[in-house]
TORZATI-183074 format. One line per 8 residues: number of its first residue (from 1); for each residue y, z, x of N, C-alpha, C. Coordinates in steps of 0.1 Angstrom, whole numbers. Layout:
NUM	Y Z X Y Z X Y Z X ~ ...
END
This chain:
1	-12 0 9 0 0 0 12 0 9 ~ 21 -11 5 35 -6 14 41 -3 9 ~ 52 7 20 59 18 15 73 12 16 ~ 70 2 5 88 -7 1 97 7 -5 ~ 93 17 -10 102 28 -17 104 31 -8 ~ 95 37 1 109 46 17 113 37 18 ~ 119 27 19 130 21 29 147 24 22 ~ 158 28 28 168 30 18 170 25 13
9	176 14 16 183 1 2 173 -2 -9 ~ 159 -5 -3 148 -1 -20 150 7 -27 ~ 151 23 -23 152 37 -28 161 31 -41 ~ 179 30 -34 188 28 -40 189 17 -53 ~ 183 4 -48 183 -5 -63 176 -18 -57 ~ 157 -14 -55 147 -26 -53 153 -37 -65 ~ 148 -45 -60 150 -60 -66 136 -65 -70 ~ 131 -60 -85 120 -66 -91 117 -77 -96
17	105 -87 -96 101 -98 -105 90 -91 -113 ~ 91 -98 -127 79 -95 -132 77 -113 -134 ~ 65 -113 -135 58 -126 -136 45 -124 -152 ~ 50 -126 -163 44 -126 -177 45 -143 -184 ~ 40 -152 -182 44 -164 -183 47 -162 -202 ~ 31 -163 -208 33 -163 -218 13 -156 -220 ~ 8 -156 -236 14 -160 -249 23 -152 -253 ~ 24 -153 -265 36 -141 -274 29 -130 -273
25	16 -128 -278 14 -116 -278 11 -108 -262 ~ 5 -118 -254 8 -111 -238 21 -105 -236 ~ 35 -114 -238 46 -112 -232 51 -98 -239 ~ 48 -98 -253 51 -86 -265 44 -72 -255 ~ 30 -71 -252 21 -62 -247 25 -59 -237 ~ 34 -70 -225 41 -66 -209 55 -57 -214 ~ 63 -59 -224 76 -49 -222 76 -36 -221 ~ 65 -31 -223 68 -15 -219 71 -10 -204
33	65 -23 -196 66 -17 -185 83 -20 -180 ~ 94 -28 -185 104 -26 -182 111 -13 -188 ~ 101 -4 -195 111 6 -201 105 16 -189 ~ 89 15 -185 91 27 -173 93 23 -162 ~ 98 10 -156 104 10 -142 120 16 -149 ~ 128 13 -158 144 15 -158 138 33 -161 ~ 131 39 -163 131 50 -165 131 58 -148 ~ 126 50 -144 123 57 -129 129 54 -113
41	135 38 -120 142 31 -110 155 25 -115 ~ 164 37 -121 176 27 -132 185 21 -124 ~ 184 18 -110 194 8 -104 188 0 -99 ~ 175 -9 -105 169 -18 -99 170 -32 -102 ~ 171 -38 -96 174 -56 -106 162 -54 -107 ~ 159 -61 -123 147 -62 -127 146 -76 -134 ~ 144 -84 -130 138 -99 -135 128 -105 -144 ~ 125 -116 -149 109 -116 -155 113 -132 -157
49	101 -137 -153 98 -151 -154 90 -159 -169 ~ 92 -159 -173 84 -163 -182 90 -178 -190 ~ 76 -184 -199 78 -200 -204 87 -199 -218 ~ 95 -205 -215 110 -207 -224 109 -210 -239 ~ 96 -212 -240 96 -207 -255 93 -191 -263 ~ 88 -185 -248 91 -170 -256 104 -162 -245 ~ 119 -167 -242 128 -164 -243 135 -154 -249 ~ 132 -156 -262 138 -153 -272 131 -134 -271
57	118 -138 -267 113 -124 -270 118 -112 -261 ~ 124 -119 -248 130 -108 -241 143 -108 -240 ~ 152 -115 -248 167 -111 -248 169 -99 -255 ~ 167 -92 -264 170 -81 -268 172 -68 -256 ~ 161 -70 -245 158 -64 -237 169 -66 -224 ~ 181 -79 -226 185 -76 -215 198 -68 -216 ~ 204 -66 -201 207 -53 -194 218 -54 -204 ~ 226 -43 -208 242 -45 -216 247 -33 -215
65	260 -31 -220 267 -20 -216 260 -8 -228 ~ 257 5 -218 245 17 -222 233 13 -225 ~ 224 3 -222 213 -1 -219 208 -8 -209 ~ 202 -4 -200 193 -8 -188 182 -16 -191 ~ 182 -25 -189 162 -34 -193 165 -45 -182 ~ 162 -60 -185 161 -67 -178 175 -75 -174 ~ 174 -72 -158 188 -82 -159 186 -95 -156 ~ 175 -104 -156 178 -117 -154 167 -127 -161
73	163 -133 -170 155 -139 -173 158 -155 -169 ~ 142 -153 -161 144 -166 -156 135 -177 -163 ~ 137 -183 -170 129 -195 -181 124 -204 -168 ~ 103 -204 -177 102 -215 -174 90 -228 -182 ~ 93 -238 -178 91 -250 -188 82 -254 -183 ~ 63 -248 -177 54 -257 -170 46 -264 -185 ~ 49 -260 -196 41 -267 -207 47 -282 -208 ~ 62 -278 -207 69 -290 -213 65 -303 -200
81	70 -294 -187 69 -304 -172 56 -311 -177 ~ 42 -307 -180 30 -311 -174 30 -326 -182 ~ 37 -321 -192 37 -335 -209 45 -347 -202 ~ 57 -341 -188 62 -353 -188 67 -356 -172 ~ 56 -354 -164 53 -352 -147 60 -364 -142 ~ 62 -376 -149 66 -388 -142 86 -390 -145 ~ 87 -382 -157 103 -378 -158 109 -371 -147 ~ 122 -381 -144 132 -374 -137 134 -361 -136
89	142 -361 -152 142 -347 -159 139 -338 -159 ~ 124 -337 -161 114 -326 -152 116 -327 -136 ~ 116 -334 -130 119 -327 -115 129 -321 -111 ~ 143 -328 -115 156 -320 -117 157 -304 -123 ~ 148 -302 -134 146 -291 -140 139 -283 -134 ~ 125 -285 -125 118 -276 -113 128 -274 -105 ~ 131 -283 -98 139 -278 -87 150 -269 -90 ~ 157 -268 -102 170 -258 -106 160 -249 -108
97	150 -248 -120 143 -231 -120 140 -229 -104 ~ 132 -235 -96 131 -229 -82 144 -224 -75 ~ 159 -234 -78 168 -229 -68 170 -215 -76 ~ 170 -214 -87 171 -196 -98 164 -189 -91 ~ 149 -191 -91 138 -178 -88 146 -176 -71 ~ 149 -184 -63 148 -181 -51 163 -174 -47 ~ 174 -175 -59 185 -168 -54 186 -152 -54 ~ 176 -149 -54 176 -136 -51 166 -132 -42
105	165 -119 -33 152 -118 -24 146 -106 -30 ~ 135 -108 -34 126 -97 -40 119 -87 -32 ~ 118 -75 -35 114 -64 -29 97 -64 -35 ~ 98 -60 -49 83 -62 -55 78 -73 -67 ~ 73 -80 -64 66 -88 -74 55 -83 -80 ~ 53 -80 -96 47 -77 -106 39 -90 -114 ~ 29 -91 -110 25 -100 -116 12 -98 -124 ~ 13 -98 -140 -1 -93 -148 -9 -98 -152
113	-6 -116 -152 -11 -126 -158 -26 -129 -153 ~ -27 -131 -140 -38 -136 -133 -45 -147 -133 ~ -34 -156 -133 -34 -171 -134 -32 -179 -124 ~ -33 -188 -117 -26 -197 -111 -19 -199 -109 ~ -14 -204 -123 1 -210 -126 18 -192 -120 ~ 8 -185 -129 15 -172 -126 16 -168 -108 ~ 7 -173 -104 6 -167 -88 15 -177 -79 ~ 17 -189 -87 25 -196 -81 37 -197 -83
121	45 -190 -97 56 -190 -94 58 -173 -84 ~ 52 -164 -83 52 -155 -70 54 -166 -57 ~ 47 -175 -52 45 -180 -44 57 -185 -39 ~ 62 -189 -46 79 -194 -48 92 -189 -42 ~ 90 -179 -49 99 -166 -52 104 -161 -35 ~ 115 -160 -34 122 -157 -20 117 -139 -17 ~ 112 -137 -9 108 -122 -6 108 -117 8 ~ 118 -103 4 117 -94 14 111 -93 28
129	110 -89 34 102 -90 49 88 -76 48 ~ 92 -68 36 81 -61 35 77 -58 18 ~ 80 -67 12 76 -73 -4 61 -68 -6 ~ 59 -63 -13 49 -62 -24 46 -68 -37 ~ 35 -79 -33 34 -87 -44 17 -83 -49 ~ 17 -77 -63 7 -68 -65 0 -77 -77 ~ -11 -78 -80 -18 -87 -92 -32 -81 -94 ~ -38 -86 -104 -48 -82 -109 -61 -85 -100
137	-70 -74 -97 -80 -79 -90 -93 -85 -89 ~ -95 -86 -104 -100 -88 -116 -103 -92 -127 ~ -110 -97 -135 -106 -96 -149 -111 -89 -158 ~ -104 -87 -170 -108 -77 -182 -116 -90 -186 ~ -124 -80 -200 -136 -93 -208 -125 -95 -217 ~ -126 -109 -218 -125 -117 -232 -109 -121 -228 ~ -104 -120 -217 -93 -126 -210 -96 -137 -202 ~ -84 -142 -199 -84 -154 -189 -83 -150 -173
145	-87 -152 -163 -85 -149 -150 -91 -156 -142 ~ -84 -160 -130 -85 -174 -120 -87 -165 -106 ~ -97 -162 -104 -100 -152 -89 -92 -159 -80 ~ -84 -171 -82 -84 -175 -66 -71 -170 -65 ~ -62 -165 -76 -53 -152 -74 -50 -145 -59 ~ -62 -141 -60 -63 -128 -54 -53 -133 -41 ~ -58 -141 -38 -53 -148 -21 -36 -149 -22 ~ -27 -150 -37 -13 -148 -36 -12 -135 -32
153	-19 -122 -34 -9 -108 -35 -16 -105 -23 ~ -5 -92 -20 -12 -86 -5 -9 -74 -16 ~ -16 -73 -27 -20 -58 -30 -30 -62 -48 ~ -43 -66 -43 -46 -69 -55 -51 -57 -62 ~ -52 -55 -74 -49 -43 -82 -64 -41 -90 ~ -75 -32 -89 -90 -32 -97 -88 -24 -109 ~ -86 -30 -125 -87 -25 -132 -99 -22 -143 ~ -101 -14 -148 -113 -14 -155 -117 -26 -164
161	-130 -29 -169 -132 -44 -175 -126 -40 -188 ~ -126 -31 -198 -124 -30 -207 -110 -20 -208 ~ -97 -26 -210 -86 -24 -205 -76 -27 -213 ~ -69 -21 -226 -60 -27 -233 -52 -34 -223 ~ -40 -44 -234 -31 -56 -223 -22 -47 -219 ~ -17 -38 -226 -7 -26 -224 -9 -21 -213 ~ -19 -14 -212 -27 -7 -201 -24 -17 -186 ~ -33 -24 -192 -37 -36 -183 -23 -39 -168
169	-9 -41 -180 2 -40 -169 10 -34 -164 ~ 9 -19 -173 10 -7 -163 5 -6 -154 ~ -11 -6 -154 -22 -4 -139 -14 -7 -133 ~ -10 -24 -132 -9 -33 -121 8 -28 -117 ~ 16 -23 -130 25 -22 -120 27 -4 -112 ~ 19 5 -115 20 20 -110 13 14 -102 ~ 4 5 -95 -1 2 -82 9 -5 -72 ~ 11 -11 -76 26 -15 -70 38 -8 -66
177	39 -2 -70 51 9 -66 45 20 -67 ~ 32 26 -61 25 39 -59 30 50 -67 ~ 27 45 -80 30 58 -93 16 61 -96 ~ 14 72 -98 5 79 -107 3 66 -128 ~ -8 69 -129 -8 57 -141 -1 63 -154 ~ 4 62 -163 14 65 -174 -1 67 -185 ~ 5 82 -185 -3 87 -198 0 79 -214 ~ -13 69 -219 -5 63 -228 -11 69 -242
185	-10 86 -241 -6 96 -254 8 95 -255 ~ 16 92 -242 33 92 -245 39 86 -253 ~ 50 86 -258 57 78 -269 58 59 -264 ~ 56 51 -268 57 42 -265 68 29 -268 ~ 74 21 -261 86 14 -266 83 -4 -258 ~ 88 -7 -268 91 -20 -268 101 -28 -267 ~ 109 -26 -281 126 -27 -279 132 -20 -282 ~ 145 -18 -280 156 -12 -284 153 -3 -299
193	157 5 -299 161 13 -313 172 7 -318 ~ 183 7 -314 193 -2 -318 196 -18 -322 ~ 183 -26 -316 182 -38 -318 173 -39 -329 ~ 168 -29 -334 158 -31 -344 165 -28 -354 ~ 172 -15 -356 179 -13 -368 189 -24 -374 ~ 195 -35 -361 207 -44 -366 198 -55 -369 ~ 184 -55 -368 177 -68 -370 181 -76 -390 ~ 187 -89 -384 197 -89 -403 186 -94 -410
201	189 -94 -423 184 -98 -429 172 -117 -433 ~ 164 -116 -434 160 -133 -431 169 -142 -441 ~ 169 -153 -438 177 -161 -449 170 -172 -456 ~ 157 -170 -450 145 -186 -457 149 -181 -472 ~ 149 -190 -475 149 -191 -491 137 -191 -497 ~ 138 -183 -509 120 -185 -514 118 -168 -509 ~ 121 -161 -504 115 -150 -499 117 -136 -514 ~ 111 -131 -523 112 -120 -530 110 -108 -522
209	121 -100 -526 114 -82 -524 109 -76 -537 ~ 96 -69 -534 90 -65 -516 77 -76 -515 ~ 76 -81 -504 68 -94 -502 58 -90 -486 ~ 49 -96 -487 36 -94 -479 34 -103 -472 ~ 35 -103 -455 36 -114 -449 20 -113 -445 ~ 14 -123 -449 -5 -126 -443 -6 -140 -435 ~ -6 -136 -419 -9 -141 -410 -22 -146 -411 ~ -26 -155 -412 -41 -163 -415 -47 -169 -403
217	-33 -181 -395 -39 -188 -385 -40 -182 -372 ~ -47 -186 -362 -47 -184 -348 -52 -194 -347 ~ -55 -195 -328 -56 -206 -325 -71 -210 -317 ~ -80 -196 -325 -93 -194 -324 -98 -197 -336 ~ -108 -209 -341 -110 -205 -357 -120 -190 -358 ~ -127 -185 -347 -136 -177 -348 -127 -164 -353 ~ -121 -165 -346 -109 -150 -349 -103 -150 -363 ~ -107 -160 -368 -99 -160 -385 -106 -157 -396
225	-102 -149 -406 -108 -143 -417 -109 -151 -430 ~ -118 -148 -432 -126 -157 -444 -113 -163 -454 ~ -112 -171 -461 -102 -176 -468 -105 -167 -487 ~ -116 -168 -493 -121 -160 -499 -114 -145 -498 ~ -115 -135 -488 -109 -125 -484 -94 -125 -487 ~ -88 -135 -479 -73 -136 -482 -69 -138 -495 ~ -78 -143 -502 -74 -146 -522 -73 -134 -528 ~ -90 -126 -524 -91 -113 -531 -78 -105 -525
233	-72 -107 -515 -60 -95 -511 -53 -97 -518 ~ -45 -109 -520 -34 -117 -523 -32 -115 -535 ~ -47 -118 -547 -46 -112 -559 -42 -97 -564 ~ -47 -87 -555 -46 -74 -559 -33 -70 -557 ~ -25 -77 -543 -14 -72 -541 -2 -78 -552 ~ -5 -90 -555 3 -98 -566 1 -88 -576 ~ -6 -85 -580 -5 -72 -597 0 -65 -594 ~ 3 -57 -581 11 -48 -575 29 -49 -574
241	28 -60 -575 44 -64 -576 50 -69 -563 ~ 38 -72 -553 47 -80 -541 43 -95 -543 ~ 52 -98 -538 48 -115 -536 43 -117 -520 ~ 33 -124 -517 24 -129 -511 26 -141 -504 ~ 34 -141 -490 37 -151 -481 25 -156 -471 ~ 27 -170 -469 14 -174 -460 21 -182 -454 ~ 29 -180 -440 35 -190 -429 22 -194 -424 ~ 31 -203 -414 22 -218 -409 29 -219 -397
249	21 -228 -383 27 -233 -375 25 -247 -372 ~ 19 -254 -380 14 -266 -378 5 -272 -390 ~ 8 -283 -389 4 -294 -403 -9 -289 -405 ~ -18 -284 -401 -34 -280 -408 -28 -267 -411 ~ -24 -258 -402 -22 -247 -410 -17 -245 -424 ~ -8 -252 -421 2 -253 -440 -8 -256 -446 ~ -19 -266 -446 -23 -272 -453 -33 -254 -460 ~ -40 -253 -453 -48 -240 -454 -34 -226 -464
257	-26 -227 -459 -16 -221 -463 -17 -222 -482 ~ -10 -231 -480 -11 -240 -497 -20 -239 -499 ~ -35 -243 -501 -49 -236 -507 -46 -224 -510 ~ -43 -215 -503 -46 -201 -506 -36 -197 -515 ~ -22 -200 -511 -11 -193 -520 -14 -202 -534 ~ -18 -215 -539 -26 -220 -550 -35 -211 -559 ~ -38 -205 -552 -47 -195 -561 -44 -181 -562 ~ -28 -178 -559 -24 -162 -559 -13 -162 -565
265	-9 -158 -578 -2 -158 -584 12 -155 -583 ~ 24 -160 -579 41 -160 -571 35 -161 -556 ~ 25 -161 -551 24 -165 -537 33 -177 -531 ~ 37 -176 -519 46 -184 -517 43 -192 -500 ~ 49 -206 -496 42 -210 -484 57 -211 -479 ~ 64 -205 -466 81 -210 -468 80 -220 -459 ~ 91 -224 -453 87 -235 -446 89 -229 -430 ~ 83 -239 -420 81 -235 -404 91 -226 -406
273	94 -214 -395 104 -206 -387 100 -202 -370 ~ 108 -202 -364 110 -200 -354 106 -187 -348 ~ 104 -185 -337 96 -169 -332 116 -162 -331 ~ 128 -169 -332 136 -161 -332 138 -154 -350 ~ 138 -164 -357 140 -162 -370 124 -151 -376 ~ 114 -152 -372 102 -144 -370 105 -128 -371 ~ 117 -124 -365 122 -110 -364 129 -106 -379 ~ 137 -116 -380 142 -113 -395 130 -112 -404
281	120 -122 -404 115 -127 -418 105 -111 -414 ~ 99 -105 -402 89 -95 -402 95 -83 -406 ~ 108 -81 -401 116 -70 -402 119 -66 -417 ~ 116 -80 -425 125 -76 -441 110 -73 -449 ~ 98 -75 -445 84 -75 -451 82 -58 -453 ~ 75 -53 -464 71 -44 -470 57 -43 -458 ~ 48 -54 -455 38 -51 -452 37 -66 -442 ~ 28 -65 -429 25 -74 -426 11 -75 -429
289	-1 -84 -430 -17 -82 -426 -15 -98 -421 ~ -22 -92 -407 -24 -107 -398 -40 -105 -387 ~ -43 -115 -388 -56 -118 -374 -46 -118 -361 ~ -56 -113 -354 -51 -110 -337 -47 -121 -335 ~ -32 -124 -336 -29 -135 -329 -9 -125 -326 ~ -2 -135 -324 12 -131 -315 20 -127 -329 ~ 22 -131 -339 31 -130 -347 27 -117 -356 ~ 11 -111 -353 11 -101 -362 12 -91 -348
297	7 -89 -340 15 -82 -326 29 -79 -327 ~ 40 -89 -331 55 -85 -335 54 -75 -342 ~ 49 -80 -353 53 -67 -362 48 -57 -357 ~ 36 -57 -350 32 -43 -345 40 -32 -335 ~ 51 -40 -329 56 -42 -319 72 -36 -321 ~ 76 -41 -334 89 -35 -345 87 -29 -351 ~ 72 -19 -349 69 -8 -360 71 -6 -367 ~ 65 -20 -375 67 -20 -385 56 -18 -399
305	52 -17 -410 39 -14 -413 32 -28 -411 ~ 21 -24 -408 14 -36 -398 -6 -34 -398 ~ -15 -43 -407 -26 -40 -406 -30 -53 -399 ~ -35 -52 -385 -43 -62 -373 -56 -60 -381 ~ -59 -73 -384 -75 -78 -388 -83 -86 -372 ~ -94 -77 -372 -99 -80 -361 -116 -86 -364 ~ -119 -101 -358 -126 -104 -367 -138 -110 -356 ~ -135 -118 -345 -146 -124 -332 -130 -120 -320
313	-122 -105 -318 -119 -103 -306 -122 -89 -306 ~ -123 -82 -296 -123 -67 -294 -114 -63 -299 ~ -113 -49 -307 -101 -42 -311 -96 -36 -295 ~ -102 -31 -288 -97 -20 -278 -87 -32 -271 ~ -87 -44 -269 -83 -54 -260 -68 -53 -264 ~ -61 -53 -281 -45 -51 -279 -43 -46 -294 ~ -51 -34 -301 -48 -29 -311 -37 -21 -312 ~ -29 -22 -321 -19 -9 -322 -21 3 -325
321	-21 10 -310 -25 23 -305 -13 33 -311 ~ 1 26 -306 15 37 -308 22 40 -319 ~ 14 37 -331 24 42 -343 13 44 -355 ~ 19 56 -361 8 55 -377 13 44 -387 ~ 18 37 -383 25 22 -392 15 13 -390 ~ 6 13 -378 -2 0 -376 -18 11 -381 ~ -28 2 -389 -40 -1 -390 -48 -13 -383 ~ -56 -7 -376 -64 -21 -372 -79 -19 -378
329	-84 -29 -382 -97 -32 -390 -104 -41 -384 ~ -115 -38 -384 -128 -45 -380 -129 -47 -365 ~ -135 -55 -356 -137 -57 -339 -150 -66 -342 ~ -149 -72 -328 -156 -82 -323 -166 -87 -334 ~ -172 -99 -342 -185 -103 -346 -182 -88 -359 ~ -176 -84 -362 -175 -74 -374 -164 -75 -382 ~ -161 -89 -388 -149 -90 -397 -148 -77 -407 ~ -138 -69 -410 -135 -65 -420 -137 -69 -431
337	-143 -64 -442 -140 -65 -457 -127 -68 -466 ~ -129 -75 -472 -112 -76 -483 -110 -60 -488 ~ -119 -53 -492 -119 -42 -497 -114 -29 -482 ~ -118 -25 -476 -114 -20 -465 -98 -27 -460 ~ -97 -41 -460 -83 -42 -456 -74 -40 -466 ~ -78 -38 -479 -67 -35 -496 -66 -20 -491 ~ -75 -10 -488 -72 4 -486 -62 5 -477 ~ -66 -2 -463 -56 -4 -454 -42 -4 -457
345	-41 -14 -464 -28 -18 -471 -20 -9 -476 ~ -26 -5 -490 -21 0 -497 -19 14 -491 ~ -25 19 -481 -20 32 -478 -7 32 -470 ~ -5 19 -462 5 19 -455 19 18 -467 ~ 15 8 -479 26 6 -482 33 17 -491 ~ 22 29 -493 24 42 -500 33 50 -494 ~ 35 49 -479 39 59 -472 51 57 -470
END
């Protein structure tokens, strides 16, 4: 382990990267650890790399006057680059994110992902003369992980196979900067208190209060719950007096969408929204119920009432551990019942 903390000018205000490229719900599962480095290191530039379509999910988080979080988000575009490798465009656009990541010289690199793509924007990245660049040394099950990693960091990090994602990037980052691991009985934070309460109102049209947002798709069909199930919920919650929303991200999904809200009485399908507009439309819901995928993670995330349907992934892998607002139902090969996720429900929305 190097001892980048003795050195003074580290002591005073190291110069952090975190490297979280994406999905949504990875990037959602990495923010806590900017609330315990600003807790322990509040004069540190703290950075974070990540793919420009989940942007949005860490502006709340940057630095502003009486809040400490992230001061530099550096966007990056390898989904968009790979679509169009022979465009100018894209080269002009690597090379500006590269001259970004390299204007600063890094003390520690945090990197959770354990990917390639992620080890190489570290690779990049302008660093110190005694930098610690710390990553996973391993992988958890039912995650993605590219061993040839290991050869970016000079501090690879062994975490247990079975390892929430939360967990997962604390390990990696208390090994990095030689902390003791964060008791996670402690209170736990994502965003702001203050950014949640001003979160406004949604404005899609079509929306009734109080209304039930049911997350259906992911991008696993294994991981998704019976369509049958979603009718019987959708029915009982409709006599209940909510109306019954089924977003979509793409032309099969709507299509699935519409089937289901067809057979639920005021059920409603609204049209696409954006993962920024996502905050309004989850924030103004009575209830979320979604399959493990990113958008029902938000809500988990905005503590908000929240039941995760767990259907072909592990619950332990990224259940909502930190609030009695979240239920999670069923785990791996053990979809939940329609009946067990109506209890679910209904107790959250009692409370």
């Amino acid at each position: 382990m190097s001892n980048i903390l003795n050195h003074s000018s580290s002591v005073v205000s190291p110069k952090i990267l975190l490297v979280k490229l994406s999905s949504l719900g990875d990037v959602l599962h990495n923010l806590p650890i900017v609330w315990d480095l600003r807790a322990r290191l509040p004069n540190a530039q703290v950075d974070w790399v990540v793919e420009e379509a989940y942007v949005h999910l860490l502006e709340p988080l940057l630095s502003r006057e009486g809040f400490q979080g992230i001061d530099r988000i550096i966007p990056f575009a390898l989904r968009r680059w790979k679509r169009n490798l022979l465009s100018l465009v894209t080269w002009k656009e690597f090379f500006a994110f590269r001259k970004m990541l390299r204007s600063t010289t890094y003390d520690v690199l945090i990197e959770t992902q354990g990917l390639i793509k992620s080890a190489m924007v570290c690779s990049m990245a302008k660093k110190s003369s005694n930098v610690v660049i710390a990553g996973l040394a391993n992988a958890t099950e039912f995650s993605g992980y590219e061993p040839l990693v290991r050869s970016f960091y000079n501090q690879s990090v062994q975490v247990p196979t079975q390892c929430h994602a939360v967990d997962r990037s604390r390990w990696v980052m208390s090994s990095a900067l030689d902390w003791s691991l964060i008791d996670r009985s402690k209170p736990l934070h994502f965003y702001p208190p203050d950014f949640i309460r001003r979160i406004p109102k949604s404005s899609l049209e079509g929306l009734n209060t109080p209304y039930v947002l049911c997350f259906h798709s992911t991008a696993r069909e294994a991981k998704r719950w019976a369509n049958e199930n979603w009718i019987n919920l959708g029915k009982d919650l409709a006599t209940r007096g909510y109306q019954v929303i089924f977003p979509w991200g793409n032309p099969a999904e709507k299509t699935v969408s519409m089937a289901l809200a067809g057979q639920i009485p005021g059920a409603f399908v609204p049209p696409a929204f954006s993962i920024e507009e996502a905050f309004s439309v989850i924030s103004g819901a009575a209830l979320t119920v979604g399959v493990d995928t990113g958008l029902t993670h938000l809500a988990a995330v905005l503590d908000r009432p929240t039941v995760e349907l767990y259907c072909d992934s592990p619950r332990w892998k990224t259940e909502g551990y930190w609030s009695q607002k979240i239920a999670n139902v069923g785990d791996i090969q053990n979809p939940p019942s329609a009946q067990e996720v109506l209890e679910a429900s209904l107790k959250l929305l009692q409370n």
